[in-house]
PQR file with spaces between the fields and no chain letter, atoms N, CA, C, O and H, PARSE charges and radii, in Angstrom:
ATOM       1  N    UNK     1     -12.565   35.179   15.570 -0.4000 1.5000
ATOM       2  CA   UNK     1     -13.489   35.725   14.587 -0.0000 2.0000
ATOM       3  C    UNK     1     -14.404   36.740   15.269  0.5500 1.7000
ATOM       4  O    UNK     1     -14.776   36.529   16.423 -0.5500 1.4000
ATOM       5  N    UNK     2     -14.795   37.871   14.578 -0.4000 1.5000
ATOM       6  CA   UNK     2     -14.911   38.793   14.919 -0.0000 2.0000
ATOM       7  C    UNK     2     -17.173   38.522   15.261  0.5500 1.7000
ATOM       8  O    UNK     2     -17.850   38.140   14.307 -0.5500 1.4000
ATOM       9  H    UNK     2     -14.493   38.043   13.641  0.4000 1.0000
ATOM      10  N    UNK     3     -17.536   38.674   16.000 -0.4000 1.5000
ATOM      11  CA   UNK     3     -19.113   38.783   16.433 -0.0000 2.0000
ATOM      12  C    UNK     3     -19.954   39.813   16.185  0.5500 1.7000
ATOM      13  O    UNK     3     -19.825   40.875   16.795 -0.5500 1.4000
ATOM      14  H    UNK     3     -16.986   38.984   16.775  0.4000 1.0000
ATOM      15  N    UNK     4     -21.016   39.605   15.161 -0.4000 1.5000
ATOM      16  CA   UNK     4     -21.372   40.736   14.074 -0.0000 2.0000
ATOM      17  C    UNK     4     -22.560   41.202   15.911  0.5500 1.7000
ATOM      18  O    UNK     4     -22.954   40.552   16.880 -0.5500 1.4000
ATOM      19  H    UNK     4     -21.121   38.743   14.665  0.4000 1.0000
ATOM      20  N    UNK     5     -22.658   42.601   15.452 -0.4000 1.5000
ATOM      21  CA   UNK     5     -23.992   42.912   16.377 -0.0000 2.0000
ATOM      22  C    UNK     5     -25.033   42.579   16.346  0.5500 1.7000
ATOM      23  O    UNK     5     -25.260   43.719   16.751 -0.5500 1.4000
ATOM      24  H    UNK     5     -22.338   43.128   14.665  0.4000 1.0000
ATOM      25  N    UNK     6     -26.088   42.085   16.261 -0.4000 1.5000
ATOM      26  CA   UNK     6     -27.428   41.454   16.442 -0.0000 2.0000
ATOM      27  C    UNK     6     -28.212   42.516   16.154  0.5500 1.7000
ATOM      28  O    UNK     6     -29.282   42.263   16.708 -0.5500 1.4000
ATOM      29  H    UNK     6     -25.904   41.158   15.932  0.4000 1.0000
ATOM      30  N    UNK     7     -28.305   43.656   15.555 -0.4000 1.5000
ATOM      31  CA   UNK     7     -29.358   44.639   14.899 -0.0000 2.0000
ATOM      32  C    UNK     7     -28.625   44.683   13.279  0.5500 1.7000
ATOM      33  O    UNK     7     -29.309   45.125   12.355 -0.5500 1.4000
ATOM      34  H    UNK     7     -27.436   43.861   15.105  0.4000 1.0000
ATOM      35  N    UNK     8     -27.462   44.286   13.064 -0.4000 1.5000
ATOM      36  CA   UNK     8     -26.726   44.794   11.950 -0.0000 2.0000
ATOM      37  C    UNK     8     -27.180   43.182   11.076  0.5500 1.7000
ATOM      38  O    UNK     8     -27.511   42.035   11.376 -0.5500 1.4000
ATOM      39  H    UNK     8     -26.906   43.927   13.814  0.4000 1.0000
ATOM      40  N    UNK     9     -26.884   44.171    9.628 -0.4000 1.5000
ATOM      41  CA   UNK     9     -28.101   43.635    8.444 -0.0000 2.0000
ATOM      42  C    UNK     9     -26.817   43.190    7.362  0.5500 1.7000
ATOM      43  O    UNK     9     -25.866   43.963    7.249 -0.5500 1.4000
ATOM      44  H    UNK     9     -26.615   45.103    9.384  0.4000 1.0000
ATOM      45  N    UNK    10     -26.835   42.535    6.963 -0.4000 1.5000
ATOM      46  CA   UNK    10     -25.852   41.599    5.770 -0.0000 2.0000
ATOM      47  C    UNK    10     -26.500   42.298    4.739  0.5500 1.7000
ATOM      48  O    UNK    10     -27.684   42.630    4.787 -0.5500 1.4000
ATOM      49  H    UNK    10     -27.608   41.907    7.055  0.4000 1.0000
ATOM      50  N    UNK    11     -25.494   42.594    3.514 -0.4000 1.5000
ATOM      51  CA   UNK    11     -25.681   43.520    2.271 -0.0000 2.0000
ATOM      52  C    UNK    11     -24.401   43.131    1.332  0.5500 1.7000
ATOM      53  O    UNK    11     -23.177   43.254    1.370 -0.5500 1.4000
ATOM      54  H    UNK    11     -24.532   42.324    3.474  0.4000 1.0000
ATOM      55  N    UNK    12     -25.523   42.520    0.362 -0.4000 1.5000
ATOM      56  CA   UNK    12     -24.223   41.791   -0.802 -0.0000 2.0000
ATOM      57  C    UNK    12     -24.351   42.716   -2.067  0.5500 1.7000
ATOM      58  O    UNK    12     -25.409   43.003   -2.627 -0.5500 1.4000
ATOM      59  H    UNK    12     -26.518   42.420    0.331  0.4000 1.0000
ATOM      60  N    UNK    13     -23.235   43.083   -2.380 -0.4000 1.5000
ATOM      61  CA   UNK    13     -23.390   43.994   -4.006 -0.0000 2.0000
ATOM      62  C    UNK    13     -22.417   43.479   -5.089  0.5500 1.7000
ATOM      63  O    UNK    13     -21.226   43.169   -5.129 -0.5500 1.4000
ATOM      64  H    UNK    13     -22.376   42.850   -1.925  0.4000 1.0000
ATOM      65  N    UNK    14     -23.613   43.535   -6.083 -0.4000 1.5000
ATOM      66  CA   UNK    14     -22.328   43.308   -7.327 -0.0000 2.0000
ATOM      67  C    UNK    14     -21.924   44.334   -8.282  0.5500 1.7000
ATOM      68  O    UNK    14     -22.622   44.918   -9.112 -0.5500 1.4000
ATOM      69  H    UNK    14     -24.581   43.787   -6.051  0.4000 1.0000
ATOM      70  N    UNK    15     -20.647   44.461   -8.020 -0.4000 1.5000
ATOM      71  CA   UNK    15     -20.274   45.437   -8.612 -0.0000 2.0000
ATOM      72  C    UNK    15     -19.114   45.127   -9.854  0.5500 1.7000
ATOM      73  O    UNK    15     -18.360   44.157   -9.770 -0.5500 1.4000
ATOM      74  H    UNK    15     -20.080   43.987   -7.346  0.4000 1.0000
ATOM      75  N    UNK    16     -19.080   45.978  -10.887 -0.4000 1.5000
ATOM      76  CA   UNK    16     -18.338   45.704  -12.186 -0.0000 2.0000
ATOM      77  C    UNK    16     -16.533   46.443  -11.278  0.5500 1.7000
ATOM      78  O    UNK    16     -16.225   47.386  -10.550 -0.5500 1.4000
ATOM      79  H    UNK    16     -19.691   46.766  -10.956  0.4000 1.0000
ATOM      80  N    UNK    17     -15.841   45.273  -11.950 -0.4000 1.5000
ATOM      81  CA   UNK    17     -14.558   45.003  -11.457 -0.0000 2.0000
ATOM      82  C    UNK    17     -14.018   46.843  -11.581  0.5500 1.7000
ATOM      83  O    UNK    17     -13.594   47.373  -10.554 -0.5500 1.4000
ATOM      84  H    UNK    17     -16.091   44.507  -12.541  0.4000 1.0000
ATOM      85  N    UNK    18     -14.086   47.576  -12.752 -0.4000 1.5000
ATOM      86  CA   UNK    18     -13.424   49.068  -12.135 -0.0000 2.0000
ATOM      87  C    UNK    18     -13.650   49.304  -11.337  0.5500 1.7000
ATOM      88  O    UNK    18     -12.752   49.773  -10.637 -0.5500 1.4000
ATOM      89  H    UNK    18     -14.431   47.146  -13.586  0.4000 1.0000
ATOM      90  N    UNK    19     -15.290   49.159  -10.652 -0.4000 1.5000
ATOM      91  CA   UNK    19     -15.545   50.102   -9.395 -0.0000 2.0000
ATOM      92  C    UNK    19     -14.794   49.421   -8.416  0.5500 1.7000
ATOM      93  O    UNK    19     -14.116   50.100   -7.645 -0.5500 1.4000
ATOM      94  H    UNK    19     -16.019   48.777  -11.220  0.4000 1.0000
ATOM      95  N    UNK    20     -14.803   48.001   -8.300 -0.4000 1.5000
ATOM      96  CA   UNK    20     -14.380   47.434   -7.880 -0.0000 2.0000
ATOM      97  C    UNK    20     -12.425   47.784   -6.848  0.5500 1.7000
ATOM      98  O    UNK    20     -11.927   47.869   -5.726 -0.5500 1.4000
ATOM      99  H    UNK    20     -15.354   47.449   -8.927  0.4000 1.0000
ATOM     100  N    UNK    21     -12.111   47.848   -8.243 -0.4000 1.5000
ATOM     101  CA   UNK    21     -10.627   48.125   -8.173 -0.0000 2.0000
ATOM     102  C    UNK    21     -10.200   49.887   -7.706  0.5500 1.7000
ATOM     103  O    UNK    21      -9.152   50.463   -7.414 -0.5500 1.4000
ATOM     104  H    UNK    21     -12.516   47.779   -9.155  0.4000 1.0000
ATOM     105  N    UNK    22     -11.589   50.275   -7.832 -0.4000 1.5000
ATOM     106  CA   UNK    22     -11.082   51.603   -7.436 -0.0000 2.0000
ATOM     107  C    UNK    22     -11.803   51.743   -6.079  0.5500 1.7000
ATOM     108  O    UNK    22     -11.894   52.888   -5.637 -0.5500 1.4000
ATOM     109  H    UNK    22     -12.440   49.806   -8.070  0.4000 1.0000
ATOM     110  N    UNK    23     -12.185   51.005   -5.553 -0.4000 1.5000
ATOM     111  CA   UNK    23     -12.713   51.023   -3.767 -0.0000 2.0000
ATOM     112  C    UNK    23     -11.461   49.904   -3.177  0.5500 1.7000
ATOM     113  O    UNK    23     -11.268   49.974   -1.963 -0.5500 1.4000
ATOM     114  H    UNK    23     -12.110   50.074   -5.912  0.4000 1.0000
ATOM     115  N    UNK    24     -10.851   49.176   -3.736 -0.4000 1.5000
ATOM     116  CA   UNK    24     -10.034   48.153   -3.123 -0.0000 2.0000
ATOM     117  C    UNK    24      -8.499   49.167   -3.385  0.5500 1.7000
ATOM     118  O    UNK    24      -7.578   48.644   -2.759 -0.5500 1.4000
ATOM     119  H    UNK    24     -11.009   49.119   -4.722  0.4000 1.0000
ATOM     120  N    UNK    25      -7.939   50.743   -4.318 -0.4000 1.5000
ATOM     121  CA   UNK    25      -7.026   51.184   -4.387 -0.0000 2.0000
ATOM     122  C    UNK    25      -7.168   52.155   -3.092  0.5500 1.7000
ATOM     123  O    UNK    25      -6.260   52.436   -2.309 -0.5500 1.4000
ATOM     124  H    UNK    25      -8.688   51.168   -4.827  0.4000 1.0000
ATOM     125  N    UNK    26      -8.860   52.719   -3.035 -0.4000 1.5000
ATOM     126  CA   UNK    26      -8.966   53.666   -1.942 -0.0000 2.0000
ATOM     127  C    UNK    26      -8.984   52.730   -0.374  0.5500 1.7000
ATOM     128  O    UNK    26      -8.702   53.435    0.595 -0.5500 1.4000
ATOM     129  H    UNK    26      -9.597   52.490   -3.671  0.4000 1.0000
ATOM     130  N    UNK    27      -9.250   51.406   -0.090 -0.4000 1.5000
ATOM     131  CA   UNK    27      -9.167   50.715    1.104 -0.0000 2.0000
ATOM     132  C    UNK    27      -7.470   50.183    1.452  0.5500 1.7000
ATOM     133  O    UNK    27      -7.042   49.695    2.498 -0.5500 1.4000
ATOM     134  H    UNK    27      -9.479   50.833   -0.876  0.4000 1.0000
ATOM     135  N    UNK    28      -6.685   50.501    0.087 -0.4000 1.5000
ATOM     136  CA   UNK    28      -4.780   50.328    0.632 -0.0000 2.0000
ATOM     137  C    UNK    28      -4.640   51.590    0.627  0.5500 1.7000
ATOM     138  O    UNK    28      -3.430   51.789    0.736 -0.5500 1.4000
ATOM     139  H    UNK    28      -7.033   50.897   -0.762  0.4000 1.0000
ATOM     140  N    UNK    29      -5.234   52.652    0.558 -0.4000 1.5000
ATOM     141  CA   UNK    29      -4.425   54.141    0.442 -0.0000 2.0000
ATOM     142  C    UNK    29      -4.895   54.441    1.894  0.5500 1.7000
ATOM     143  O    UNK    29      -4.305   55.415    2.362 -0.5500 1.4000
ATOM     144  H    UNK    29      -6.217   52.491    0.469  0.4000 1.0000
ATOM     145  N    UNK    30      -6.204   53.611    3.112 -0.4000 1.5000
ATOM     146  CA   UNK    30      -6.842   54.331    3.840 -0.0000 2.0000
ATOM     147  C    UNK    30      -6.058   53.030    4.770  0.5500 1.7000
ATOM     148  O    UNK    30      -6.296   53.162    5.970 -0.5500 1.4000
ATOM     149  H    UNK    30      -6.684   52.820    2.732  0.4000 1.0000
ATOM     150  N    UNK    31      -5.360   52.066    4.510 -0.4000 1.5000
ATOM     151  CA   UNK    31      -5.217   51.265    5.537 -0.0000 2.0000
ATOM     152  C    UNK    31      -6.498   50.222    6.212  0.5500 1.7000
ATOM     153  O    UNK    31      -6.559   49.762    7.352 -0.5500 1.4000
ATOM     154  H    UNK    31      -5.166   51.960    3.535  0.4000 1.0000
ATOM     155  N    UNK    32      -7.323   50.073    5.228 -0.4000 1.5000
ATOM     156  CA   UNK    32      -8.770   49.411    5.259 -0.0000 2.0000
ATOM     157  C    UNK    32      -8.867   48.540    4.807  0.5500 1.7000
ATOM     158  O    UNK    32      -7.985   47.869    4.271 -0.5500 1.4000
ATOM     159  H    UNK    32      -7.273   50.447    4.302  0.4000 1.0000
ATOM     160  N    UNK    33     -10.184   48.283    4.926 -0.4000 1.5000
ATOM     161  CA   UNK    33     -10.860   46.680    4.191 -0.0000 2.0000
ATOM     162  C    UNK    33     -11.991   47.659    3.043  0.5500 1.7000
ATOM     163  O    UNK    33     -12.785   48.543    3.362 -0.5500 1.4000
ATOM     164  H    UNK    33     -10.901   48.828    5.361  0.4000 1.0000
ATOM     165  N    UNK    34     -11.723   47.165    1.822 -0.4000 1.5000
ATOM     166  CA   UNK    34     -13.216   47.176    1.013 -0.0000 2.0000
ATOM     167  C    UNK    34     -14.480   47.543    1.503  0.5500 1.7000
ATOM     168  O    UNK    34     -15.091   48.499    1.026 -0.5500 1.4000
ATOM     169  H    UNK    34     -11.078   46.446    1.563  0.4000 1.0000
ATOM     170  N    UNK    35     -14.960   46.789    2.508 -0.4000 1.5000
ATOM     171  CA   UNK    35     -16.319   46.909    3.239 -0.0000 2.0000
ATOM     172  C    UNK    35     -16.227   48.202    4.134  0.5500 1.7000
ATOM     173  O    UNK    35     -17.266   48.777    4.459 -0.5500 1.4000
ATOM     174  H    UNK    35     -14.463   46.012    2.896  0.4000 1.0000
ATOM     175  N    UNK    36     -14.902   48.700    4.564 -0.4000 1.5000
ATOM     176  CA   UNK    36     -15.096   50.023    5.472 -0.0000 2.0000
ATOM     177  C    UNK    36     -15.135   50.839    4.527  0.5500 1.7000
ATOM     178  O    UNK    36     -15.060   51.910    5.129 -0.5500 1.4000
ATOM     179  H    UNK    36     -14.058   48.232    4.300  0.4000 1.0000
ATOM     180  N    UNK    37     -15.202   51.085    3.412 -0.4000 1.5000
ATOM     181  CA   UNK    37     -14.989   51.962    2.279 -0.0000 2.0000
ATOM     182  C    UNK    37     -16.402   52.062    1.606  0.5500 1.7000
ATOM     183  O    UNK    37     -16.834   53.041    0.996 -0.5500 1.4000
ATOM     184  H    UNK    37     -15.263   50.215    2.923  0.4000 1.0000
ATOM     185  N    UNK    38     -16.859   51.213    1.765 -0.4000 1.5000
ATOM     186  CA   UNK    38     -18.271   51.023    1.676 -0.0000 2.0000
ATOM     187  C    UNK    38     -19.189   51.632    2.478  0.5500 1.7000
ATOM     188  O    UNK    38     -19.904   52.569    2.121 -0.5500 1.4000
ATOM     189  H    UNK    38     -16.509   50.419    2.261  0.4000 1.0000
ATOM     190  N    UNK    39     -19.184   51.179    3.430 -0.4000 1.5000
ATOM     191  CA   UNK    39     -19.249   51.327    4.993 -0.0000 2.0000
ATOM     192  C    UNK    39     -19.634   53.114    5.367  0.5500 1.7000
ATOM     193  O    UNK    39     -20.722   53.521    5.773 -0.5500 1.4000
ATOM     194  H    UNK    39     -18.604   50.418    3.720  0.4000 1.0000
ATOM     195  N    UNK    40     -18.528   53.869    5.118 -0.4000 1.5000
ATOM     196  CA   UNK    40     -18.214   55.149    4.841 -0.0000 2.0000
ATOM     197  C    UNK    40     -18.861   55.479    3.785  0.5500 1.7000
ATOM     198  O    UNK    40     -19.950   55.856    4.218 -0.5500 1.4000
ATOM     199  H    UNK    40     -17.644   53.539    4.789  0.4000 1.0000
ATOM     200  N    UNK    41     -18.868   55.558    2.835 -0.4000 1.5000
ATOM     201  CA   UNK    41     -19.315   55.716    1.728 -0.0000 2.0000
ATOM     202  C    UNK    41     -20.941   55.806    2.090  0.5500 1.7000
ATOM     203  O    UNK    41     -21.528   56.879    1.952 -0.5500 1.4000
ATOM     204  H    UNK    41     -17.984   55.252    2.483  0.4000 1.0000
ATOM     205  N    UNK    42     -21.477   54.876    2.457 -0.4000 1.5000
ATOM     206  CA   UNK    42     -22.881   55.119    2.999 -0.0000 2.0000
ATOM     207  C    UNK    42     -22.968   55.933    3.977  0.5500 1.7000
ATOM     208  O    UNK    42     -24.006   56.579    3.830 -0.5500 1.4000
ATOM     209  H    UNK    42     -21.000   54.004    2.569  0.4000 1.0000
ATOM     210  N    UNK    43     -22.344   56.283    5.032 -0.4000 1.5000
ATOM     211  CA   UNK    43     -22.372   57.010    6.005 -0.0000 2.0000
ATOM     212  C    UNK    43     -22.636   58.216    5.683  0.5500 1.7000
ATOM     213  O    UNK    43     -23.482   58.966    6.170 -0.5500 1.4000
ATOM     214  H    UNK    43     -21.501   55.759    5.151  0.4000 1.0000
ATOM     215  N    UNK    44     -21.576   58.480    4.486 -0.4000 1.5000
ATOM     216  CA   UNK    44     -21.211   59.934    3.787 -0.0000 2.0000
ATOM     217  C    UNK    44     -22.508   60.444    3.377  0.5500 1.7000
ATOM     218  O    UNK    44     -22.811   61.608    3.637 -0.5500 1.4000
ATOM     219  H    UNK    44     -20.889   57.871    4.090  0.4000 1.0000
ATOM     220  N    UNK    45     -23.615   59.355    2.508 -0.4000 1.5000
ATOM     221  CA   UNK    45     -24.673   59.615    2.140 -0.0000 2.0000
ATOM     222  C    UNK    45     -25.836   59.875    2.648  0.5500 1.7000
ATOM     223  O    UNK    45     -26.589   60.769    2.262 -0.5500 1.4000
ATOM     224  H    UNK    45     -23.369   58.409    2.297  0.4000 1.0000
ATOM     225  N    UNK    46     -26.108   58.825    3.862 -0.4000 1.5000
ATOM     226  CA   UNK    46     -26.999   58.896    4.743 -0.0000 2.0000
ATOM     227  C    UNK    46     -26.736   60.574    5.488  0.5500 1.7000
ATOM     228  O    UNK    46     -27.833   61.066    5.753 -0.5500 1.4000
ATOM     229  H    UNK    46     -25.496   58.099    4.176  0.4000 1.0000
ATOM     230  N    UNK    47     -25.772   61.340    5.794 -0.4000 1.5000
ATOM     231  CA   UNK    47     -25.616   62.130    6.530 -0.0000 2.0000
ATOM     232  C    UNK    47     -25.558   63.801    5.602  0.5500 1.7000
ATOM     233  O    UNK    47     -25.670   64.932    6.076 -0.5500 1.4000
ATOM     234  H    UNK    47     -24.881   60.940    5.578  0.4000 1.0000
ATOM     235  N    UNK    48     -25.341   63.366    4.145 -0.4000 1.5000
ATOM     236  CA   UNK    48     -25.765   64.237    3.156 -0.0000 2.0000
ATOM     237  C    UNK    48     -26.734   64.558    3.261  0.5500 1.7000
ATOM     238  O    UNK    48     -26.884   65.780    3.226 -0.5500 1.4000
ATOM     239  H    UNK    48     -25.250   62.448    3.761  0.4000 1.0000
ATOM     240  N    UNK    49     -28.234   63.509    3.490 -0.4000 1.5000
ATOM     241  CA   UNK    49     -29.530   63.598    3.232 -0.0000 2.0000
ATOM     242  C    UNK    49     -30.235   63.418    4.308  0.5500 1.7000
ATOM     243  O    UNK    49     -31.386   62.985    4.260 -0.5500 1.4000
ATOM     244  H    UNK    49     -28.112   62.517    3.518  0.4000 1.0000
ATOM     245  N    UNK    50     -29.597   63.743    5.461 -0.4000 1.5000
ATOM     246  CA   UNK    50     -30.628   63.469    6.884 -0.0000 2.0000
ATOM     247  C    UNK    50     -31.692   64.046    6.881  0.5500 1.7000
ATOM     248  O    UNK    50     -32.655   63.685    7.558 -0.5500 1.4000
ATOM     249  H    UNK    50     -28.662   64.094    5.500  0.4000 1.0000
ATOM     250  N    UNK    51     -31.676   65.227    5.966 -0.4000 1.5000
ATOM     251  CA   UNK    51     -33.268   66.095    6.197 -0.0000 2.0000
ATOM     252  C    UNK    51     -34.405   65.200    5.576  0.5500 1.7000
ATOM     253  O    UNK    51     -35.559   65.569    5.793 -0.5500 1.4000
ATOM     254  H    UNK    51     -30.893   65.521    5.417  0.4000 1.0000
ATOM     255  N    UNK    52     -34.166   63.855    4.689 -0.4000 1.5000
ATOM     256  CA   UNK    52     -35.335   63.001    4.674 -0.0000 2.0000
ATOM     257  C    UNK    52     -35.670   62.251    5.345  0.5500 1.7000
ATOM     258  O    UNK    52     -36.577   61.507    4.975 -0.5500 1.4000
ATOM     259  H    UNK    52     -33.229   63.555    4.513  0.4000 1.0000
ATOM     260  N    UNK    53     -35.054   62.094    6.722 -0.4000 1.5000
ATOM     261  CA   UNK    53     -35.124   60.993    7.712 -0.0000 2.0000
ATOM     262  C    UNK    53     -36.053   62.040    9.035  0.5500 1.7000
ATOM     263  O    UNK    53     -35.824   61.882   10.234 -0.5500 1.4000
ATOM     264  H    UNK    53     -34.317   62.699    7.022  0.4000 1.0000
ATOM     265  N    UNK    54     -36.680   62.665    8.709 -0.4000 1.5000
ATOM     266  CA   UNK    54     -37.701   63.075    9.891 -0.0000 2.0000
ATOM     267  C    UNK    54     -38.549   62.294   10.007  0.5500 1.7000
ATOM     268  O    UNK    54     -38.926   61.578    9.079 -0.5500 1.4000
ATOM     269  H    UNK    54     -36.866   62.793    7.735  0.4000 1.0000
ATOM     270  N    UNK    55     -39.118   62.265   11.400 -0.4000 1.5000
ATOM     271  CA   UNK    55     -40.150   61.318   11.895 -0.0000 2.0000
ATOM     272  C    UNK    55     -41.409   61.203   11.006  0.5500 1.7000
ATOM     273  O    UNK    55     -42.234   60.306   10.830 -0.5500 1.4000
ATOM     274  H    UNK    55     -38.812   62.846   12.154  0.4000 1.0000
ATOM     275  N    UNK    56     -41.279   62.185   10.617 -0.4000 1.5000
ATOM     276  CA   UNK    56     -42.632   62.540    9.788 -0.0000 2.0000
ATOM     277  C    UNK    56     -42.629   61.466    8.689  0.5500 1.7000
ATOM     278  O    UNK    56     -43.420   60.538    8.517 -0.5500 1.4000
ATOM     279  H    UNK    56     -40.609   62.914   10.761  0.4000 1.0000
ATOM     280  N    UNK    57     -41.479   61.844    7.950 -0.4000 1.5000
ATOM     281  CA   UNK    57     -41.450   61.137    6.579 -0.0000 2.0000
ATOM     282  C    UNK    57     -41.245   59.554    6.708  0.5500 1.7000
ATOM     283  O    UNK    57     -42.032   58.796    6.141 -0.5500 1.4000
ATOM     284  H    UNK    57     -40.836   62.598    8.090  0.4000 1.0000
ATOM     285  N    UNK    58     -40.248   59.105    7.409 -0.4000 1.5000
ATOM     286  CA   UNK    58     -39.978   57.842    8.216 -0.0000 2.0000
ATOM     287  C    UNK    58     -41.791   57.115    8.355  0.5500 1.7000
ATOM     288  O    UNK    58     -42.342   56.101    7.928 -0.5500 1.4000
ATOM     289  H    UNK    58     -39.608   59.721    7.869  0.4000 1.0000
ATOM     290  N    UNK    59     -42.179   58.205    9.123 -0.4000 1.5000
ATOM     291  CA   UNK    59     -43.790   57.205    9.539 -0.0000 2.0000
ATOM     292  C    UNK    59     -44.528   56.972    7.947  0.5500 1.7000
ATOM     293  O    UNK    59     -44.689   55.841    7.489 -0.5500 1.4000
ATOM     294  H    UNK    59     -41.731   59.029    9.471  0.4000 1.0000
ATOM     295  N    UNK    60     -44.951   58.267    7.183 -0.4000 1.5000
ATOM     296  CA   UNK    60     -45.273   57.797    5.978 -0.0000 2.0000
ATOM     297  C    UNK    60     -44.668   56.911    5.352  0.5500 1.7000
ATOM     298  O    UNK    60     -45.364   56.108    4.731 -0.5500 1.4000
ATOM     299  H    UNK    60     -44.820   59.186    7.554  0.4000 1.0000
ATOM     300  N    UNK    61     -43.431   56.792    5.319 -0.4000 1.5000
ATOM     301  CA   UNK    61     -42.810   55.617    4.477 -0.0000 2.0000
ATOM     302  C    UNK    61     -43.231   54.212    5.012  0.5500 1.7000
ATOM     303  O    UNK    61     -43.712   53.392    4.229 -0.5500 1.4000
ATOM     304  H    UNK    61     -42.865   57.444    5.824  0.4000 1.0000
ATOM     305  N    UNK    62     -43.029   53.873    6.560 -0.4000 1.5000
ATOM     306  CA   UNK    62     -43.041   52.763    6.833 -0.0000 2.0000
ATOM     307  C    UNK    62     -43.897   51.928    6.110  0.5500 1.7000
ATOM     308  O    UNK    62     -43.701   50.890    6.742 -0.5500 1.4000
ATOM     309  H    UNK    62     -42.638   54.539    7.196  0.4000 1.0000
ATOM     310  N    UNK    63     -44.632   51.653    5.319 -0.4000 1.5000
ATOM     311  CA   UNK    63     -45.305   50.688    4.406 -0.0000 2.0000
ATOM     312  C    UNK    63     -44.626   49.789    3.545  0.5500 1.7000
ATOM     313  O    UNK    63     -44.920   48.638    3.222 -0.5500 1.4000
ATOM     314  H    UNK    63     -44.791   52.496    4.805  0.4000 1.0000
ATOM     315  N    UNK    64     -43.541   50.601    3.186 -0.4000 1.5000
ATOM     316  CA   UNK    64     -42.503   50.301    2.220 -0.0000 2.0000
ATOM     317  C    UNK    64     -41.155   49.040    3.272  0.5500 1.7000
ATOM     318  O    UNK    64     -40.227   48.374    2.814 -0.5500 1.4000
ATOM     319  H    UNK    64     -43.302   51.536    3.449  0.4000 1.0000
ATOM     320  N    UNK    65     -41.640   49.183    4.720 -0.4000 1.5000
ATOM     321  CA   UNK    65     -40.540   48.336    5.434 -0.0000 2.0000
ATOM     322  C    UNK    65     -41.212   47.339    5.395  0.5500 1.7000
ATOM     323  O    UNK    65     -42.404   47.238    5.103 -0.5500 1.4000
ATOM     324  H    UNK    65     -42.394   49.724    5.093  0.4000 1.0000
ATOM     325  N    UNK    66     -40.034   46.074    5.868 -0.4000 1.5000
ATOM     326  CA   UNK    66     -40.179   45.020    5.874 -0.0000 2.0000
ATOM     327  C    UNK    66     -41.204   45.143    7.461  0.5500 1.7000
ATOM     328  O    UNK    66     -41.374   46.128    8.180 -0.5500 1.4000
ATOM     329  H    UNK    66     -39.067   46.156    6.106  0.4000 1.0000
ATOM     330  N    UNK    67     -41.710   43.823    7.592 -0.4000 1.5000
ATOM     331  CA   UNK    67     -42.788   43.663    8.676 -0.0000 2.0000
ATOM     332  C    UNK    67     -41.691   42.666    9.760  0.5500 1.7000
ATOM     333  O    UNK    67     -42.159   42.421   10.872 -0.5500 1.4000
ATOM     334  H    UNK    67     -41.572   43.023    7.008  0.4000 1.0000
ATOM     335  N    UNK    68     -40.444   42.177    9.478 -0.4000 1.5000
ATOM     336  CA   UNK    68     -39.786   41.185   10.053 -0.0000 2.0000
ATOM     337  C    UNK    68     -38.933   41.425   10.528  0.5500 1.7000
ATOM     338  O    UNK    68     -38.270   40.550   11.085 -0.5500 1.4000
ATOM     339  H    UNK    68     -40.064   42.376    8.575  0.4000 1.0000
């Protein structure tokens, strides 16, 4: 069994069975699992929108993070 990294964060979604079935048609067309499709999928986004992740904005936000 595979040993998750010790900074990495568990994330449960519920999603309605089309979307469903259409991330589980794109994870057999990619040779994947569901969760790497996901996985990617966030990546894709986070890296769309990096220009909101400056230090700047990051520090104003932090209020909004967890303290734990």
């Amino acid at each position: 069994m595979k040993k998750r990294v010790p900074n990495d964060k568990m994330l449960t979604l519920r999603l309605p069975e089309s979307i469903y079935a259409k991330l589980d048609y794109l994870a057999d067309q990619n040779w994947c699992s569901v969760s790497a499709v996901i996985r990617n999928g966030i990546r894709k986004e986070l890296n769309a929108n990096e220009e909101l992740f400056t230090d700047e904005y990051m520090k104003s936000q932090q209020h909004h993070m967890p303290a734990y």
